[in-house]
C-alpha positions in Angstrom: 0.0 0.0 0.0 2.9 2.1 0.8 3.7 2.3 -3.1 0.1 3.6 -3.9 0.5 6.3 -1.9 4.2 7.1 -3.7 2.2 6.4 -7.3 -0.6 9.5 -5.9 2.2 11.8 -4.0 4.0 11.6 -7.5 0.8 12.3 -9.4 -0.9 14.6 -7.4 1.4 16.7 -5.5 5.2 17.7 -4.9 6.2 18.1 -1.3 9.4 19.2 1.0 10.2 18.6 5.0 12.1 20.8 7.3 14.9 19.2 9.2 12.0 18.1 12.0 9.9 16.6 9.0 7.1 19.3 9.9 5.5 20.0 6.3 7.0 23.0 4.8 6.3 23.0 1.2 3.1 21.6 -1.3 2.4 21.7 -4.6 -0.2 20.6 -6.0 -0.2 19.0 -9.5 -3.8 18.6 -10.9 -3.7 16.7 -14.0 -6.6 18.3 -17.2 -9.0 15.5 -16.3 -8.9 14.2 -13.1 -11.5 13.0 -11.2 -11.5 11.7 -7.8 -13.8 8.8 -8.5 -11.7 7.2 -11.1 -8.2 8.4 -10.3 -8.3 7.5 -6.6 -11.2 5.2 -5.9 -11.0 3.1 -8.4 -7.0 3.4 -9.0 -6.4 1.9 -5.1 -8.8 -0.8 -6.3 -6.6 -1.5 -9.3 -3.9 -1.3 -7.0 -5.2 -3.0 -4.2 -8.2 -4.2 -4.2 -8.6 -5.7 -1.0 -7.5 -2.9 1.5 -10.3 -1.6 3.4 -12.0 1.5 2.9 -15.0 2.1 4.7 -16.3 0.5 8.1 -19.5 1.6 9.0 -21.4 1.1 12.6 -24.9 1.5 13.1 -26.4 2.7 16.1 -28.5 -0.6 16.2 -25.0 -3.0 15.8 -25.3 -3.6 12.1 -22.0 -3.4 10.5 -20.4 -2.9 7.2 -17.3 -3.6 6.2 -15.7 -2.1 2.7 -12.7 -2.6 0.6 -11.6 0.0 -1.9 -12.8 -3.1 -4.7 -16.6 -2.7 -2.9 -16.7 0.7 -3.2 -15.6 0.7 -6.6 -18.3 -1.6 -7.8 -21.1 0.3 -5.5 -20.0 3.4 -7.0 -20.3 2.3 -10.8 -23.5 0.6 -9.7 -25.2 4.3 -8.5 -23.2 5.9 -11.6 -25.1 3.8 -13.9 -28.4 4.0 -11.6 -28.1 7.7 -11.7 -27.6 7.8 -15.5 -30.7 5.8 -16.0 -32.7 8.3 -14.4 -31.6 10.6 -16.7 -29.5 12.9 -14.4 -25.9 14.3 -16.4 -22.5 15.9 -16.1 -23.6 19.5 -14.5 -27.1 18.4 -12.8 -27.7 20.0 -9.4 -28.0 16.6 -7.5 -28.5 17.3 -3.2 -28.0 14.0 -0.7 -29.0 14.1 2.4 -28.1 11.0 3.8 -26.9 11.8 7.3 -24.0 9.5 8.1 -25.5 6.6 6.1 -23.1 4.4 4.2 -25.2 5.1 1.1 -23.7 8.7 0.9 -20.4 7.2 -0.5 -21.7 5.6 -3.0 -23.7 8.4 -4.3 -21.1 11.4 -3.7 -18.5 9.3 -5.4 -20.6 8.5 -8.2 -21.8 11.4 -8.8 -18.4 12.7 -9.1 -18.0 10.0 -11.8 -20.4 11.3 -13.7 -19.7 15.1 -13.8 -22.7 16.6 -11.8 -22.2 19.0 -9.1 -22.9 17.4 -5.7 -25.3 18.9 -3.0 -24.9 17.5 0.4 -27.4 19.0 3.1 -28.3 18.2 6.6 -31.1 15.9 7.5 -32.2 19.1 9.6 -33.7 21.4 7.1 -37.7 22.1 7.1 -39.7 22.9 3.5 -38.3 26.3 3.9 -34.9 25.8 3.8 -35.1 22.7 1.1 -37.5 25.2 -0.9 -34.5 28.3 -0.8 -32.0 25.4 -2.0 -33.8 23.8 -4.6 -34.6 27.4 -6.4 -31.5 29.0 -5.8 -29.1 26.0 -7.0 -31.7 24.3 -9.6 -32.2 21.0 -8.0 -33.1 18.4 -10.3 -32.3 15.5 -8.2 -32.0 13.9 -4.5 -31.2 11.1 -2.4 -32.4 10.9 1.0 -32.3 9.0 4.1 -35.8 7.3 4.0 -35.5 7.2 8.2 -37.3 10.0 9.8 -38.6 13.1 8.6 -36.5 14.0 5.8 -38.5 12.8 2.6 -41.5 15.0 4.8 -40.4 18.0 4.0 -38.6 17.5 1.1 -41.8 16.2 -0.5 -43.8 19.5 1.1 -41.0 21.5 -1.0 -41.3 19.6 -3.9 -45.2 20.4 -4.1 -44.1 24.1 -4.6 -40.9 23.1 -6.6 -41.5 21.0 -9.6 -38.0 21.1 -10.7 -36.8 18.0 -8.6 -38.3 15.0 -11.7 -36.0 12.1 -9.3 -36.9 11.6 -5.7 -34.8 8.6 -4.5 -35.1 7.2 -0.8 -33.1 4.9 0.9 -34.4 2.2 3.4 -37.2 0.6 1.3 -40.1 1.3 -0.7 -41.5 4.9 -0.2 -44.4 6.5 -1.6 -43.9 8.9 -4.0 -40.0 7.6 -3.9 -37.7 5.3 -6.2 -35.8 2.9 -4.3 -32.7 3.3 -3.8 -31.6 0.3 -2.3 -33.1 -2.0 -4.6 -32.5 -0.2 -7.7 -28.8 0.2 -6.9 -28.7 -4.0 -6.2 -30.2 -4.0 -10.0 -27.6 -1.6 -11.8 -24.3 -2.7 -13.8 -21.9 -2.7 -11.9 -19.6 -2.0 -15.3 -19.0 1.8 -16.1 -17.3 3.7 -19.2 -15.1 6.9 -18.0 -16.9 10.1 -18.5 -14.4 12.9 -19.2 -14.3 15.9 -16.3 -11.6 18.9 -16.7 -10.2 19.8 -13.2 -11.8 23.1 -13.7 -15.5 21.9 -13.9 -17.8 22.1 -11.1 -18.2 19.3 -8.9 -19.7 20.0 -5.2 -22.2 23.0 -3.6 -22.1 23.6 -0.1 -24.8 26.2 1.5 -22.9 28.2 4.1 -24.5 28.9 7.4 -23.8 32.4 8.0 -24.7 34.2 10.9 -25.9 36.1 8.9 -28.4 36.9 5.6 -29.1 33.6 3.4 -26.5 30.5 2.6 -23.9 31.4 0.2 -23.6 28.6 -2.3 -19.4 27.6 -2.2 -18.8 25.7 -5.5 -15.8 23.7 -5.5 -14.5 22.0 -9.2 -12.4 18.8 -9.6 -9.4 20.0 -8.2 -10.7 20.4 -4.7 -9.6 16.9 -2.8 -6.1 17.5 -4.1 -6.1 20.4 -1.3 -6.9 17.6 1.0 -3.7 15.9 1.1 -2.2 18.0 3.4 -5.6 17.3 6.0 -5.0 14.2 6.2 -1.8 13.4 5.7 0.4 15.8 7.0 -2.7 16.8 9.7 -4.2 14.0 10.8 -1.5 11.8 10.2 -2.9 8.9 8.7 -1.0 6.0 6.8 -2.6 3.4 5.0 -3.3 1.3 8.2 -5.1 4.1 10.1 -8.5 3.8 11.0 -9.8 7.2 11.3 -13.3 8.7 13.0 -14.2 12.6 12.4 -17.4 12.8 13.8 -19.3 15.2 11.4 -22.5 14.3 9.5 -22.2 14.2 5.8 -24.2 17.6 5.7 -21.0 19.4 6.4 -18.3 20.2 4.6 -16.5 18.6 7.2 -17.6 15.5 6.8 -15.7 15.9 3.0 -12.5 17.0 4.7 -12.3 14.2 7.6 -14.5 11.2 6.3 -13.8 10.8 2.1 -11.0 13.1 0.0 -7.9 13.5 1.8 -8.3 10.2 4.0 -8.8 7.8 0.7 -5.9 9.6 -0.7 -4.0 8.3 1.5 -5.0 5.0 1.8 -6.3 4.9 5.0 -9.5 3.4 6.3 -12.6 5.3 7.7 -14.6 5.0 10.0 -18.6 5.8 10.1 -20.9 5.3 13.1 -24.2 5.8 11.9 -26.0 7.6 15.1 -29.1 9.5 15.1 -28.7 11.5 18.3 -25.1 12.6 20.2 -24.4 10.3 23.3 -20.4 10.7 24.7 -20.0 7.5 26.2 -21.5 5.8 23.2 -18.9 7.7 20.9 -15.7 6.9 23.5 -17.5 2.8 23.2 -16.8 3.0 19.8 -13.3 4.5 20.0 -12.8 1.7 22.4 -14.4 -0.8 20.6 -13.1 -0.6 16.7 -9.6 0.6 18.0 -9.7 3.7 16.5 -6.6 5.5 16.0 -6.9 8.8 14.9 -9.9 11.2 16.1 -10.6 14.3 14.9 -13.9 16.5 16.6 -14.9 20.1 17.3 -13.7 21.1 21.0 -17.1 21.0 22.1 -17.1 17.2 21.9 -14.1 16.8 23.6 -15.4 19.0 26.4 -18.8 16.3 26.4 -16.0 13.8 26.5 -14.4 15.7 29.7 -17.2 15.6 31.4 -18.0 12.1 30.6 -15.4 10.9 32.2 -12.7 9.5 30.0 -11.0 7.5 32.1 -13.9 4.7 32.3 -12.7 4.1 28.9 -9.7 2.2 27.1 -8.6 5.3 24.5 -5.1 3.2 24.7 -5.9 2.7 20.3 -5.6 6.4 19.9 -2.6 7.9 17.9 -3.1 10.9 17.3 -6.1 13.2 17.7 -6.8 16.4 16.0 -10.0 19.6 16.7 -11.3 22.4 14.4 -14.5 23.7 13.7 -15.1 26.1 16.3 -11.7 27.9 18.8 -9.7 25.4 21.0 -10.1 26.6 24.7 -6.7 25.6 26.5 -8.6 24.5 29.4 -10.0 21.6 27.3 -6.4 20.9 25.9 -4.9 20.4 28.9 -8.1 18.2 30.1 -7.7 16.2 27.0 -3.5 15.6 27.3 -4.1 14.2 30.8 -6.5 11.8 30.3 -5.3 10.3 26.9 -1.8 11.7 26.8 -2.0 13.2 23.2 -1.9 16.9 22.0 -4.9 18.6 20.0 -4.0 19.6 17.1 -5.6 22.1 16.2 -6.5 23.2 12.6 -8.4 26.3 10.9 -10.8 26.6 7.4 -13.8 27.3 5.9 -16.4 26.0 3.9 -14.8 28.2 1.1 -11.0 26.5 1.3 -9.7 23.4 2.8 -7.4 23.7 5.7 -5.8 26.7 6.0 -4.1 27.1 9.7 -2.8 24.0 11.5 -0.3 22.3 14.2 1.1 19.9 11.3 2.6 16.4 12.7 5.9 16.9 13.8 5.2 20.6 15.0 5.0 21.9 18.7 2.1 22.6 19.3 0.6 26.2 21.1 -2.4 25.0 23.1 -4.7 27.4 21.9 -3.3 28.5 18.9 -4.5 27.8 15.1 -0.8 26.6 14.4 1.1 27.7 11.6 -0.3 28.5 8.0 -0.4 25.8 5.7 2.1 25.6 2.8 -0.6 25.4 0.4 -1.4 29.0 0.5 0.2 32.2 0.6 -1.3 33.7 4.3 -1.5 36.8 6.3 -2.9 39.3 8.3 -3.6 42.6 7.2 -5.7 45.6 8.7 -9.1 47.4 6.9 -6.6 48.6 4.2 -5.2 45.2 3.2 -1.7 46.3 4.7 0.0 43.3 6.4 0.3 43.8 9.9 3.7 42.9 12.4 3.4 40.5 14.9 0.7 40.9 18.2 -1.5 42.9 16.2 -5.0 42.0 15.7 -6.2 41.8 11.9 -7.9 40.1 9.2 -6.6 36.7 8.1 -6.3 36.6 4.3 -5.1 34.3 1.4 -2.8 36.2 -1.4 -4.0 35.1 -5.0 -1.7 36.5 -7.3 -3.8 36.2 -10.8 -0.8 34.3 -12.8 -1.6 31.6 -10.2 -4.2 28.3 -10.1 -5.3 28.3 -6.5 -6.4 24.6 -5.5 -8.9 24.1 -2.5 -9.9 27.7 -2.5 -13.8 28.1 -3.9 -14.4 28.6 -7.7 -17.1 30.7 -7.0 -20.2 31.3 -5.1 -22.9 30.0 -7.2 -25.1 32.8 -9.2 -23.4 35.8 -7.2 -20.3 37.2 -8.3 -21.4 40.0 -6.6 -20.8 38.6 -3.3 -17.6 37.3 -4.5 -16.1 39.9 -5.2 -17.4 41.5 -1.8 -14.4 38.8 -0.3 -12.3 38.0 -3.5 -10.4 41.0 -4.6 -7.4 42.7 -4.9 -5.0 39.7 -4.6 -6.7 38.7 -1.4 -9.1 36.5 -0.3 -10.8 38.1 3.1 -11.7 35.0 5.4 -14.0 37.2 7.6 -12.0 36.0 10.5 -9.8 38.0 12.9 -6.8 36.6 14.7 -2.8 37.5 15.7 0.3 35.9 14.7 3.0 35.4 17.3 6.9 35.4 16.5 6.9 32.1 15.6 4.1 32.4 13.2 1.4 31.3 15.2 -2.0 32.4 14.6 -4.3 32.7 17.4 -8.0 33.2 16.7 -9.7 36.5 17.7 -13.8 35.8 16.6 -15.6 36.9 13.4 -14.8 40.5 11.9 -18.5 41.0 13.0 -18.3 39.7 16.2 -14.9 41.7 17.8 -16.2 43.9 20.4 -14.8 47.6 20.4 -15.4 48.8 24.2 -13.9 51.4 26.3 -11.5 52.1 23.3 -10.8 48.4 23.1 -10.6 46.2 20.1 -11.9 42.8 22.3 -12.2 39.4 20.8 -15.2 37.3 22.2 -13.5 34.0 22.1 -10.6 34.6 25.1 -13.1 35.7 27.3 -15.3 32.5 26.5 -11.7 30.5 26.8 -11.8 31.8 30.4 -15.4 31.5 31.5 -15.1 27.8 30.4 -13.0 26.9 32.7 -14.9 27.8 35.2 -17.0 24.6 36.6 -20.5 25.8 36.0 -20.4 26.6 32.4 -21.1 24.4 29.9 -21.4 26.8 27.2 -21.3 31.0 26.8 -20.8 33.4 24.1 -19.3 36.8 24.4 -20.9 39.6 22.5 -20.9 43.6 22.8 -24.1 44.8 24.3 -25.6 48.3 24.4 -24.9 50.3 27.4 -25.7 54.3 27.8 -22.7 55.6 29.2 -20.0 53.5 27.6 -21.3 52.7 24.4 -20.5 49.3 24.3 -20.2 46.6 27.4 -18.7 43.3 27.4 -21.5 40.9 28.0 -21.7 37.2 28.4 -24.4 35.0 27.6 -24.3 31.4 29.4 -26.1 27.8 29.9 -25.0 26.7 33.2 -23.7 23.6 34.0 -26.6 20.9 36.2 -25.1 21.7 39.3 -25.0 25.8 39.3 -28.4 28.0 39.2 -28.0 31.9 38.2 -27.9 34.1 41.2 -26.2 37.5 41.4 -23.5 35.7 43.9 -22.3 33.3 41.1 -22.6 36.7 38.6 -20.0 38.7 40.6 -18.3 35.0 41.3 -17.6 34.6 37.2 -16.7 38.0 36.6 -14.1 38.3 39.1 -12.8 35.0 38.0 -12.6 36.5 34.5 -10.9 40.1 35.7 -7.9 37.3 37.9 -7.6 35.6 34.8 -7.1 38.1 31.9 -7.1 41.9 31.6 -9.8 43.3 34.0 -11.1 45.4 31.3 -12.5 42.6 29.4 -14.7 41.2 31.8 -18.5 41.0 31.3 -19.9 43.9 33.1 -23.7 42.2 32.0 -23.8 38.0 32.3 -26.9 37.0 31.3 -28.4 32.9 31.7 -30.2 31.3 29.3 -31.5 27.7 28.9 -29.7 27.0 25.6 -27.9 29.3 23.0 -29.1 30.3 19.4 -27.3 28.9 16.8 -27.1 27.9 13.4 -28.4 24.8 11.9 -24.8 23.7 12.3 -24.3 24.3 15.3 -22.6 27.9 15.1 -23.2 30.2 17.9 -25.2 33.0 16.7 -23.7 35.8 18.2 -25.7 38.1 15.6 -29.0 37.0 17.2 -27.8 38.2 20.9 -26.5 41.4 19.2 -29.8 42.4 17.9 -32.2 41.2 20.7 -29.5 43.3 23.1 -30.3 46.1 20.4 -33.9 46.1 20.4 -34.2 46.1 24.6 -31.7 49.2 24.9 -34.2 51.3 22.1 
């Protein structure tokens, strides 16, 4: 297996190591036609055929075990199933398949075929289908026939007449094909169609905290960008086994659970759960001897407080966290218990990873490591100028035009408008603050939107919230500016108590003075606020925006 990977490094990319073998240069090399279905799936299955690729756990105990030959097969199967239905190269095609081992076999064929690839959470309500299917042109989707998804896909559809194939997985449906038994009746023989690099191939709606999803288009190119993920970041090899935890809604599920992983060989893992339980997740660790992890903090902290020395973690090599800030407190929690660092890594639906502690690196507990070698990064202030070190700014990606810029978006989809609103100039504006150290490191200051200018202070939200949580009774906070008539602008923090804690002005003055001994007294929240949950976005962002305006309309 070792030599397949040497046959794709040679093919796909061209890479260099510092005297510590910490990743320090990338190029990618994207041949005219590539296609990740046929140049990686079914190349390993040429190559080796019976190395596994897929092992997927239900929540029930039914299990599935894949080699890179099976999912070859499946894949030309649903190619040729798709074809029949009459869906092409360029159809708008959305699957929402939660974490259903059907969604490889329709993401990768669909790739085969040419047409651009729509995953979406099983979460969305007529509405939000209804908003997708007009403003991509949906012709086409695959759902998980388990709860209420073909619901309200069907209740869009009635107002939509675009979608002409329903598909449903799970058995017959009314008013659905099925996919299951039509994909046991398909050839499992398929002729290469042709796909330039450059042509579109996935669409992800962005949850914003603000204003409608943005429709990221990726093209061809884009798992290329995911060598360095999950190679030189999670640090598989072709014997790994490796969990990320997302649901195939996300574009995380792309980065940690199909392009980058299967580039390298290694196998992944799928547990197929409905709703979130710790110790359920930590049995499964234990059980499949997992070895390399890689979650959002806020499971690890659910894993914290689970208590993860009830479980054996000893099959864990190497463990890795983005999605949301790392709060050292959690860190340091998660190094005693299982001995391992996070490393932590920074992107967006728009790029692939961007910021991260490579393997090999030391890593900064806290900090968004180093920028990756795939792009030219910085931070600059409101005028584009780079800034020095310990200065808050913008972080940015420099796209000089003579310059192909794999895993960076294409476009967004029907608005070059709103691209150019964050593409222009050379730069790429992320929409995210941070500082870099002297060593390089960036450390992540909150949204450009979301920095909190008090007292003549520019104050990021999430060191504040990196504070507050280590206090025992929160479970979760946000930080936000609030309205306040005499200074403007106060720091306030909005929080869900742990079990044990109730909201009394004691425990108020309690958490602020804890946050004035533990950073610099003028950041603490002069208003605390306790709520029963937080809002946030369907996936799972806190909407800061929401406590903004709510604090906005009270103070009127």
């Amino acid at each position: 297996m070792e030599n397949v990977l040497e046959h794709f490094y040679q093919r796909f990319c061209k890479v260099g190591l510092d005297r510590d073998g910490v990743l320090n240069y990338f190029e990618p090399v994207v041949p005219e036609n590539f296609n990740f279905g046929y140049d990686v799936v079914d190349e390993i299955a040429r190559l080796a055929p019976d190395h596994r690729a897929l092992l997927w756990r239900s929540q029930t105990g039914e299990e599935r075990d894949y080699t890179f030959a099976d999912i070859c097969r499946m894949t030309n199967k649903a190619a040729n199933l798709f074809l029949s239905l009459g869906i092409r190269k360029g159809d708008r095609v959305m699957l929402v398949l939660k974490r259903h081992y059907q969604f490889w076999f329709s993401i990768v064929a669909l790739h085969k075929i040419g047409a651009v690839v729509i995953p979406a959470t099983h979460m969305l309500t007529k509405k939000d289908y209804l908003y997708r299917f007009e403003a991509a042109g949906v012709t086409a989707i695959v759902c998980a026939g388990d709860g209420d998804v073909t619901l309200h896909a069907d209740q869009a559809c009635a107002e939509y007449p675009g979608v002409t194939v329903k598909l449903a997985t799970g058995g017959p449906k009314e008013g659905w094909l099925d996919f299951d038994a039509l994909l046991e009746q398909a050839d499992d023989q398929l002729e290469r169609a042709e796909t330039l690099s450059t042509d579109p191939m996935l669409l992800y709606f962005t949850s914003g905290t603000t204003g409608y999803p943005k429709m990221v288009v990726h093209d061809f190119s884009y798992p290329i960008g995911h060598i360095i993920t999950a190679r030189y970041w999670h640090n598989l090899r072709p014997d790994s086994l490796h969990l990320t935890v997302a649901d195939t809604g996300w574009g995380k599920a792309v980065w940690g659970k199909l392009y980058g992983q299967w580039l390298c060989g290694a196998g992944v893992f799928v547990y197929d759960y409905e709703k979130f339980n710790p110790s359920d997740l930590l049995h499964m660790i234990e059980q499949y001897r997992i070895t390399s992890f890689c979650a959002p903090p806020t499971i690890y902290r659910f894993f914290i407080k689970e208590g993860m020395e009830h479980f054996d973690l000893s099959s864990l090599e190497y463990a890795t966290t983005a999605g949301e800030a790392l709060n050292p407190e959690v860190y340091n929690r998660f190094l005693e218990y299982t001995g391992l660092k996070l490393m932590e890594g920074f992107g967006q639906t728009e790029t692939v990873l961007m910021t991260a502690n490579l393997a090999g690196s030391v890593a900064k507990p806290g900090s968004m490591g180093r920028p990756s070698p795939l792009f030219s990064m910085d931070i600059v202030d409101e005028d584009g100028h780079s800034l020095p070190a310990g200065e808050v700014g913008e972080i940015v990606i420099r796209t000089p035009e003579d310059q192909r810029h794999v895993g960076l978006f294409s476009c967004y989809y029907n608005d070059e408008e709103r691209k150019a609103q964050v593409w222009h100039d050379g730069l790429y504006h992320t929409g995210d603050t941070a500082w870099r150290d002297e060593d390089g490191y960036y450390w992540y200051v909150g949204r450009t939107d979301d920095v909190i200018k008090a007292s003549g202070y520019r104050i990021g939200p999430f060191e504040i919230e990196s504070v507050l949580m280590q206090h025992p009774a929160v479970m979760e906070c946000a930080v936000t500016g609030a309205p306040d008539p005499i200074r403007g602008t106060v720091v306030k923090a909005t929080i869900v108590l742990t079990k044990t804690y109730q909201p009394s002005d004691t425990l108020t003055k309690e958490l602020q003075t804890y946050v004035k001994e533990q950073t610099a007294p003028y950041k603490y929240p002069r208003v605390i606020e306790y709520v029963p949950e937080l809002p946030k976005t369907i996936s799972g962002k806190i909407r800061r925006v929401e406590l903004r305006e709510k604090d906005a309309q009270r103070s009127r």
